[in-house]
Backbone bond lengths (Angstrom), bond angles and torsions (degrees), N, CA, C in turn:
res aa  C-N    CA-C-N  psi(-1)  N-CA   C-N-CA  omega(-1)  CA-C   N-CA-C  phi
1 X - - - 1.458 - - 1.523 111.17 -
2 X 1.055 125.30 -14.94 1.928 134.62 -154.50 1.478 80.97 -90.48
3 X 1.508 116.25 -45.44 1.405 112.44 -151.22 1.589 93.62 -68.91
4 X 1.565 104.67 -68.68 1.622 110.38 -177.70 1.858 103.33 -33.57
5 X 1.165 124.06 -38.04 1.602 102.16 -174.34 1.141 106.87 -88.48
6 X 1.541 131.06 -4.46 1.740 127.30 172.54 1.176 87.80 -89.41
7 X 1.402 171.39 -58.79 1.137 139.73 136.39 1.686 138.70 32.89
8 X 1.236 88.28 -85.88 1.713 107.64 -166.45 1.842 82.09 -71.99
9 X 1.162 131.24 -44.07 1.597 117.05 -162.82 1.597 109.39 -96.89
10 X 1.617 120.00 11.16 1.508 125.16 149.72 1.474 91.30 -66.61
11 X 1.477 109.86 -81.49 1.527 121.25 -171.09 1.839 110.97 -18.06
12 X 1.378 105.12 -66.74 1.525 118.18 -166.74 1.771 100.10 -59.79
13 X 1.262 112.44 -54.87 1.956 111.17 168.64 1.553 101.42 -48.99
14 X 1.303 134.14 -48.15 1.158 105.92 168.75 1.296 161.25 -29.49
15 X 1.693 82.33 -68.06 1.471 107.67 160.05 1.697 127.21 -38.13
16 X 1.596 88.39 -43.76 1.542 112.83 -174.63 1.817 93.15 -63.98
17 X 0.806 116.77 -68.49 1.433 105.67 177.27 1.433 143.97 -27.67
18 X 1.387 92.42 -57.79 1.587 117.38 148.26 1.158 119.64 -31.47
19 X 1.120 132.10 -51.47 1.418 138.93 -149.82 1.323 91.25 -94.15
20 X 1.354 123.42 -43.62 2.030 123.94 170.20 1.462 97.77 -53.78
21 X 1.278 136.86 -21.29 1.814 109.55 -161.18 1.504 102.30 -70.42
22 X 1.446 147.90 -18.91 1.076 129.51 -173.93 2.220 102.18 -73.24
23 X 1.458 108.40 -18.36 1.554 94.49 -154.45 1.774 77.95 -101.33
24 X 1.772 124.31 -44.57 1.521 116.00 -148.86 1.801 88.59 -78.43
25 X 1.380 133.71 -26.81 1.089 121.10 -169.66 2.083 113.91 -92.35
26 X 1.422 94.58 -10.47 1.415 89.71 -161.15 1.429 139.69 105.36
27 X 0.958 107.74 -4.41 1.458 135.43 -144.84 1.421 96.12 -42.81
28 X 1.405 112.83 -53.63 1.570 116.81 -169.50 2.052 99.12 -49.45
29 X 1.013 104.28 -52.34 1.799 83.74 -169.60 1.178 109.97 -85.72
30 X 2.030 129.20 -32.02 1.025 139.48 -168.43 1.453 114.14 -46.72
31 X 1.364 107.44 -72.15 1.905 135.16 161.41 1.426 106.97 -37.45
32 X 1.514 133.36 -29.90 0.980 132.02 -177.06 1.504 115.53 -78.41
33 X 1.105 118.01 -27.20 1.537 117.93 159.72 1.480 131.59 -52.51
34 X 1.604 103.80 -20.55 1.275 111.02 -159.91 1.896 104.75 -94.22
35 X 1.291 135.51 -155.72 1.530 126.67 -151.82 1.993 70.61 -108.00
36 X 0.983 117.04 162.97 1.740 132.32 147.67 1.783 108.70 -29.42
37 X 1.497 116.35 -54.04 1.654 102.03 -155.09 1.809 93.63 -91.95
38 X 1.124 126.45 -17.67 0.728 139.35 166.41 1.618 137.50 -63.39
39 X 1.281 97.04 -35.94 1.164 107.64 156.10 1.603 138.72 -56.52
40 X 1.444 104.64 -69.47 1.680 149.32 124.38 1.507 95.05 10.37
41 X 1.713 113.92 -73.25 1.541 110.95 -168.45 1.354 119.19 -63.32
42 X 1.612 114.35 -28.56 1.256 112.19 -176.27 1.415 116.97 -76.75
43 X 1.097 102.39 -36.85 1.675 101.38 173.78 1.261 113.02 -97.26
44 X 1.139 147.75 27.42 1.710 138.08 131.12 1.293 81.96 -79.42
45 X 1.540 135.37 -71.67 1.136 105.82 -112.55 2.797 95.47 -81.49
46 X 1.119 83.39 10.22 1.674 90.50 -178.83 1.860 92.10 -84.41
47 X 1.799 107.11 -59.17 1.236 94.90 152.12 1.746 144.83 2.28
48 X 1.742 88.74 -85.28 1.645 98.48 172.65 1.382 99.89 -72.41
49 X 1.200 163.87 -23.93 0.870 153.42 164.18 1.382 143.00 -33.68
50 X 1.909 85.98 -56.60 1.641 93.08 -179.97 2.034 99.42 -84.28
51 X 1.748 124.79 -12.43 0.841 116.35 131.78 1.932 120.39 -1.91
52 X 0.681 98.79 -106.03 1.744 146.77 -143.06 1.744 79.98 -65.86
53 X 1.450 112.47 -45.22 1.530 105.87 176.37 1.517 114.44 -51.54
54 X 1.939 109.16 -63.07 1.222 129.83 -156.62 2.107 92.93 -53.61
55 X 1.656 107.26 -34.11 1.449 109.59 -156.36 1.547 95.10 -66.59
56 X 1.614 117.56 -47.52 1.438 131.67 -176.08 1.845 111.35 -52.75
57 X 1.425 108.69 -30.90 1.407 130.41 159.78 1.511 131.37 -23.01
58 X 1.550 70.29 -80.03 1.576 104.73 173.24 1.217 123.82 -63.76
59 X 1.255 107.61 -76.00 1.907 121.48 155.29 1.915 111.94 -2.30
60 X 1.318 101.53 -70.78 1.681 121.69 -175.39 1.804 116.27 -81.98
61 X 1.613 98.77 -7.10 1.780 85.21 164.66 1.736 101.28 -128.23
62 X 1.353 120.62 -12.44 1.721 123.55 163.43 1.467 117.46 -50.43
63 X 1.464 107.26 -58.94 1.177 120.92 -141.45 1.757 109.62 -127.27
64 X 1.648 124.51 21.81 1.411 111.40 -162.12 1.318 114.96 -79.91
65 X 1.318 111.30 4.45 1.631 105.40 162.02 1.537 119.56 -74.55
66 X 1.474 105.90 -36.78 1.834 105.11 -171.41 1.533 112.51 -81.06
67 X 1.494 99.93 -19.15 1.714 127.01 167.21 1.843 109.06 -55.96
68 X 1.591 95.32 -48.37 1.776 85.95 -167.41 1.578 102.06 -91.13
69 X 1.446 128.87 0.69 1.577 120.10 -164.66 1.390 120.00 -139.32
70 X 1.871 110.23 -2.62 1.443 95.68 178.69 1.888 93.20 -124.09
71 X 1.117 112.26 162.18 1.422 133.16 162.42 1.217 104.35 -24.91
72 X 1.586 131.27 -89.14 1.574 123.95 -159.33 1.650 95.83 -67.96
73 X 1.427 144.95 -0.37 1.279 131.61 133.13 1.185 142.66 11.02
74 X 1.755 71.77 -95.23 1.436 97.68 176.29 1.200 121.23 -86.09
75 X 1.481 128.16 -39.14 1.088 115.08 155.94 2.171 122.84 -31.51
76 X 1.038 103.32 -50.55 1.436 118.79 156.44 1.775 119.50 -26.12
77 X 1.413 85.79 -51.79 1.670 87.71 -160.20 1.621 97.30 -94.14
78 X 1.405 131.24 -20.16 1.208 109.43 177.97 1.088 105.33 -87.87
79 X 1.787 126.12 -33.40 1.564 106.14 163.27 1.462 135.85 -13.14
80 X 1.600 100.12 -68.57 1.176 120.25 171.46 1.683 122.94 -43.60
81 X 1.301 104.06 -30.40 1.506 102.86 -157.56 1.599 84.69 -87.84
82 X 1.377 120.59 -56.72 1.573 141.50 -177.40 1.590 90.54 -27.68
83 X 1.829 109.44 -68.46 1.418 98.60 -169.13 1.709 121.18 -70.44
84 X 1.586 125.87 -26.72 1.343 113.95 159.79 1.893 116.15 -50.85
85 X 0.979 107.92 -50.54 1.696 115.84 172.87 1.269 100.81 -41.50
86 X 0.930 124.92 -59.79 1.579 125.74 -169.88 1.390 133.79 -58.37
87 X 1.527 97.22 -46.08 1.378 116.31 150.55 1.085 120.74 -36.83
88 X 1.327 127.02 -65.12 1.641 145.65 -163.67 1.554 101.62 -69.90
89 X 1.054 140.20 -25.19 1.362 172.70 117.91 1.408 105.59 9.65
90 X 1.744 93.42 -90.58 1.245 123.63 169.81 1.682 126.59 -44.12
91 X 1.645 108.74 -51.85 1.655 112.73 140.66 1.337 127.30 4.04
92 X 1.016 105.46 -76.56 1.747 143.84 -142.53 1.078 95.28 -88.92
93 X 1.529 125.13 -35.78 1.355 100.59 -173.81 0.998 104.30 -133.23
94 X 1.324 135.46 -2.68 1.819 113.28 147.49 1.395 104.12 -96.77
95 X 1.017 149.70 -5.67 1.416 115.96 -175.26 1.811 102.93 -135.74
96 X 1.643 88.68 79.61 1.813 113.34 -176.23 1.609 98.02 -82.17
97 X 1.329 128.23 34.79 1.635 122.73 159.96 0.906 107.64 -64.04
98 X 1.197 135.34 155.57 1.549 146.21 146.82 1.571 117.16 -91.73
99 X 1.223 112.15 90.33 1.347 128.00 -169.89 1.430 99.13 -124.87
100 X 1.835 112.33 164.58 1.548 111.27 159.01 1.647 111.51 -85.85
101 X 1.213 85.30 -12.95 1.977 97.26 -165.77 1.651 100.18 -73.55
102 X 1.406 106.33 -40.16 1.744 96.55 175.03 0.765 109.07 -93.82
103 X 1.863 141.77 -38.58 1.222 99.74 173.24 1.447 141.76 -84.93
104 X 1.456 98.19 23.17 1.700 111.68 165.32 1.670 109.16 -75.36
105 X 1.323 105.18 -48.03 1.290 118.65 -173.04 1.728 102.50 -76.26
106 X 1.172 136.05 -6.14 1.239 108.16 164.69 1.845 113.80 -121.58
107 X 1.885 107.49 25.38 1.173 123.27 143.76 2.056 108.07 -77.38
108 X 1.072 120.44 -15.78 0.651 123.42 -153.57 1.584 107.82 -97.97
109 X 1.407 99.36 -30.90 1.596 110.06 157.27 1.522 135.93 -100.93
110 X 1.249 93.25 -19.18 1.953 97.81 136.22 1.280 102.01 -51.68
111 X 1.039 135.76 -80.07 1.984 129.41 -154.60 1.792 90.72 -52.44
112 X 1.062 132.30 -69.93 1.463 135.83 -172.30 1.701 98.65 -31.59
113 X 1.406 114.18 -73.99 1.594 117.19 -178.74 1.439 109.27 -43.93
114 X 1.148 127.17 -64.20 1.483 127.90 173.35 1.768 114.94 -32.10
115 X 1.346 92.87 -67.90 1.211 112.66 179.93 1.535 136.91 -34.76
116 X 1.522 96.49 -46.08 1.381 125.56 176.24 1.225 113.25 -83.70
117 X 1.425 108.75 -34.98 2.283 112.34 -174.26 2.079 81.92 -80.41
118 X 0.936 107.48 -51.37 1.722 74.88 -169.11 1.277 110.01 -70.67
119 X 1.405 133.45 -21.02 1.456 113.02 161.29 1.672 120.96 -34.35
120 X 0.944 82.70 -47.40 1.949 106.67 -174.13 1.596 107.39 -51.65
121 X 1.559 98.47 -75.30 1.360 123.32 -153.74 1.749 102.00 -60.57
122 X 1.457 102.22 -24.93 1.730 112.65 -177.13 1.360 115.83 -71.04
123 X 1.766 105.16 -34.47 0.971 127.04 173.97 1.624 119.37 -53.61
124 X 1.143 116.26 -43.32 1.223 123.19 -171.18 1.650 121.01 -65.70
């Protein structure tokens, strides 16, 4: 159960993050370089995002009993792990900077991938 709620409060710090990209990235002048629809996409779609975080949130500190014992569960929980994996994935291969800032941040989604498959794998 500890794990499922370190879980849901990766997810929720996420979110929280998210919600900084308009002030830590700039957004107001950054985005402004870019065409109108283009713009638009990036921020709904960070929007639905931190969405989709807060839901992953919730999901893993509401509900971690129906999470560790029924079918759409688990299906649930490897989602989750599938989409941290993916992310970390995703990392790697667009954003080949050599920074400390990313590669903190994609130690950081190693712990998420980890994090999330043993939610799973415990589950089983």
């Amino acid at each position: 159960m500890v794990l499922l709620y370190a879980c849901g409060i990766y997810n929720l710090l996420f979110a929280a993050f998210h919600v900084a990209f308009w002030r830590l990235f700039r957004w107001k002048s950054e985005l402004a370089k870019l065409n109108p629809v283009n713009r638009a996409i990036m921020q709904v779609l960070n929007l639905r995002l931190i969405y989709v975080l807060l839901l992953f949130g919730a999901l893993y500190l509401l509900f971690p009993e129906a999470l560790r014992t029924t079918a759409l569960g688990h299906f649930l929980l490897a989602g989750t792990a599938l989409c941290w994996l993916g992310r970390l994935v995703e990392q790697l291969f667009f954003l080949q900077i050599r920074s400390w800032q990313l590669h903190f941040m994609t130690l950081v989604f190693v712990l998420g991938t980890v994090l999330h498959g043993l939610a799973f794998w415990m589950s089983r």
